[in-house]
C-alpha positions as CSV (number, residue, x, y, z in Angstrom):
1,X,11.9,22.2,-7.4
2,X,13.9,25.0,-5.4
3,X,17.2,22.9,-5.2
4,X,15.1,19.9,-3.7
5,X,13.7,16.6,-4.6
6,X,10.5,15.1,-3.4
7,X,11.4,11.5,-2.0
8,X,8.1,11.1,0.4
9,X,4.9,11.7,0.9
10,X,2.7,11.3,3.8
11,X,-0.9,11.1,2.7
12,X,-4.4,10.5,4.9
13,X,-7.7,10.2,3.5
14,X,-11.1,9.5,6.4
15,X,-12.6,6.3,6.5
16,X,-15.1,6.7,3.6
17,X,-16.5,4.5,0.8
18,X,-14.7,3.7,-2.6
19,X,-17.2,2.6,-4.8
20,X,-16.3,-0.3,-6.9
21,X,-14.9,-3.6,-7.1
22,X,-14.6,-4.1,-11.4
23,X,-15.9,-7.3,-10.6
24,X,-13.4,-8.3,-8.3
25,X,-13.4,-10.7,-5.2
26,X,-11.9,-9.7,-1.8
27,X,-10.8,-11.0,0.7
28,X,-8.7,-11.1,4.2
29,X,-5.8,-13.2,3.7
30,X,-3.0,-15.1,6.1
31,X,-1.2,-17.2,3.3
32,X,2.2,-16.8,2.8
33,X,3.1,-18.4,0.0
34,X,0.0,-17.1,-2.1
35,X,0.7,-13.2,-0.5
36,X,4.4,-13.9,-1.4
37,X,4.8,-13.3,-5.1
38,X,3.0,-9.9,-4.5
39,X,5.3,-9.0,-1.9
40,X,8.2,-10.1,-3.6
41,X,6.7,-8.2,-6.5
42,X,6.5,-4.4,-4.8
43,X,10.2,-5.4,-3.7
44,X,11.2,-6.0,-7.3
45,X,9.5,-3.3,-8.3
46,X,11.1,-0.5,-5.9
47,X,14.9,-1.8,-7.2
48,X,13.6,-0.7,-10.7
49,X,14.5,2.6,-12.1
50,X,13.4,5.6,-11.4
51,X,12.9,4.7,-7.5
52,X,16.4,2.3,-7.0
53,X,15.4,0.7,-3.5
54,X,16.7,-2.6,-4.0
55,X,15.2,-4.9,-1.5
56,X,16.5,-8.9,-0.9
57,X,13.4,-11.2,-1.7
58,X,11.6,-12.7,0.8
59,X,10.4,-15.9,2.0
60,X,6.8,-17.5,3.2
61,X,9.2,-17.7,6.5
62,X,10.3,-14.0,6.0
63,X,6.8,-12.3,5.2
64,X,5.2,-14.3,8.3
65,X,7.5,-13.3,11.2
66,X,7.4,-9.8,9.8
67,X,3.6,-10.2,9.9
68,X,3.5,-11.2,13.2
69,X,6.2,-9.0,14.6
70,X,4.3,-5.9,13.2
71,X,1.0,-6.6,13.3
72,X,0.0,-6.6,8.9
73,X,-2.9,-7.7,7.7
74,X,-3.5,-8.4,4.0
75,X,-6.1,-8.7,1.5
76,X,-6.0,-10.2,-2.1
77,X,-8.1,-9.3,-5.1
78,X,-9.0,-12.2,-7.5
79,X,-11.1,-12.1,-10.5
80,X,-12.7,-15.4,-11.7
81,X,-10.0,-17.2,-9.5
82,X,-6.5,-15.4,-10.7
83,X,-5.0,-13.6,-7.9
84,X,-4.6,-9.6,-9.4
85,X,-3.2,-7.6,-6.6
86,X,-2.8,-7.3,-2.6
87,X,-2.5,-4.1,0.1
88,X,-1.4,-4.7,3.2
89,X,-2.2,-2.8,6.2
90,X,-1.1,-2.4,9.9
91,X,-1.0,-0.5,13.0
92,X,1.3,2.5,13.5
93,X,2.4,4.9,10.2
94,X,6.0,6.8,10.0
95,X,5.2,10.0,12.0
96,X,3.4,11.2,14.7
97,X,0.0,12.1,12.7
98,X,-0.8,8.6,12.3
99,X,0.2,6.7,15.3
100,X,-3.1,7.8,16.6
101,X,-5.8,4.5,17.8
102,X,-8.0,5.7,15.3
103,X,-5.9,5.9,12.2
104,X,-4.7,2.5,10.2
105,X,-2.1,2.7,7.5
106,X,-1.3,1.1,4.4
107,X,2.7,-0.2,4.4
108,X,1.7,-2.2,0.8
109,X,0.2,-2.8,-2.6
110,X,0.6,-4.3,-5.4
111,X,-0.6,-5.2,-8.4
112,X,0.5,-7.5,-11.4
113,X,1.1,-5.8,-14.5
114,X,-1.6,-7.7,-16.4
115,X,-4.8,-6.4,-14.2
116,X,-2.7,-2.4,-13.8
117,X,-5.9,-0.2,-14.4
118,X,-8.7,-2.9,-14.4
119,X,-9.9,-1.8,-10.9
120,X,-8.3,-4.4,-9.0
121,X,-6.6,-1.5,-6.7
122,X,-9.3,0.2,-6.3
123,X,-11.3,-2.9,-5.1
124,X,-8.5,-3.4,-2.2
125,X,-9.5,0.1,-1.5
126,X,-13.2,-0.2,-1.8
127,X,-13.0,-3.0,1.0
128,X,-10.2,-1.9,3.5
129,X,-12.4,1.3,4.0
130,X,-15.4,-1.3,4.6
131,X,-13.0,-3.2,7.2
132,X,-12.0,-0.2,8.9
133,X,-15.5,1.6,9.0
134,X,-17.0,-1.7,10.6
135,X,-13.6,-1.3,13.5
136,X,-14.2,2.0,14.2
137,X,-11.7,3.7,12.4
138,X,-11.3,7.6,11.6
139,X,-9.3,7.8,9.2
140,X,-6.5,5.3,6.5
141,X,-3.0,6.8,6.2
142,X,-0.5,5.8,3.4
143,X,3.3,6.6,2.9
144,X,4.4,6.3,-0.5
145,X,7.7,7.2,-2.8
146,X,7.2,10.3,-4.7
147,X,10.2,9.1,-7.5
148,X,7.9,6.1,-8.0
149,X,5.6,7.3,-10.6
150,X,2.9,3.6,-10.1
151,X,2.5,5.2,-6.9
152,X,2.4,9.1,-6.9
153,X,0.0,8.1,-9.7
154,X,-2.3,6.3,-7.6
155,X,-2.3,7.3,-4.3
156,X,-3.5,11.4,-4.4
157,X,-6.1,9.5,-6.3
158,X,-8.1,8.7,-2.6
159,X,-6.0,10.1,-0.2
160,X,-4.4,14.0,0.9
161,X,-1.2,14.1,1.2
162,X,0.0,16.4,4.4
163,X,3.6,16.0,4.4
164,X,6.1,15.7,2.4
165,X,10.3,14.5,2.4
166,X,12.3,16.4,0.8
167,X,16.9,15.9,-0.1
168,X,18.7,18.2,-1.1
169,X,22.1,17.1,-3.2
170,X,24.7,18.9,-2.6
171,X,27.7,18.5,-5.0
């Protein structure tokens, strides 16, 4: 578009309700090695074509100090006991509009290929806007890659996006 190519985009949406949870269970969640394989699998997923971030795997070790270091929360959806998908969440975003007190950001998600489109997504969704609601948030930012097409999918789904990062090549 124009001699540029969307890499970024910066996208807020106010604390409201999703509706729905497909029958999903949710719930807060501080163990490594069952967050893990989800984190390892946005990782994977990112080195894949079209988006080409190749990212070294973690470890339960890895995920925990850079939990605690930054200040993430998780949450995991299960449905009758199988783990689908997980978001994680934390404090501060990657520019200025969501650093505010009142704004909370997303900085994860995933979800096995199996449950893609069963709602499990949308259930992480459904109850981080509960979460935040009940602590007084205004407002849920995300940051997602526009060349991943799982996530510029998904994401102008439930939230605005206000910004976006643009490269120009130049060969």
């Amino acid at each position: 578009e124009n001699g540029f190519g969307l890499r970024l985009c910066d996208a807020l949406r106010p604390v409201s309700p999703i509706e729905g949870r497909g029958g999903f269970r949710v719930e807060e969640c501080r163990d490594w090695e069952r967050l893990l394989p989800f984190r390892n699998g946005v990782l994977g997923h990112l080195g894949q074509s079209p988006t080409f971030f190749p990212h070294p795997r973690q470890t339960a070790g890895d995920l925990k100090a850079e939990a605690e270091a930054d200040g993430l929360r998780f949450f995991m959806a299960a449905r009758n006991g199988v783990d689908a998908a997980y978001l994680e969440f934390g404090g501060a975003g990657e520019n200025f509009t969501c650093t505010v007190p009142s704004t909370d950001n997303i900085c994860g998600a995933y979800c096995l290929p199996a449950f893609r489109g069963s709602g499990a997504a949308q259930a992480l969704l459904s109850s981080l806007m509960e979460l935040l609601s009940l602590e007084g948030k205004a407002s849920c930012g995300v940051d997602y890659e526009t060349i991943n097409p799982a996530a510029n999918h998904f994401w102008p789904k439930y939230f605005s996006p206000y910004t976006y990062g643009l490269f120009r090549r130049i060969d």
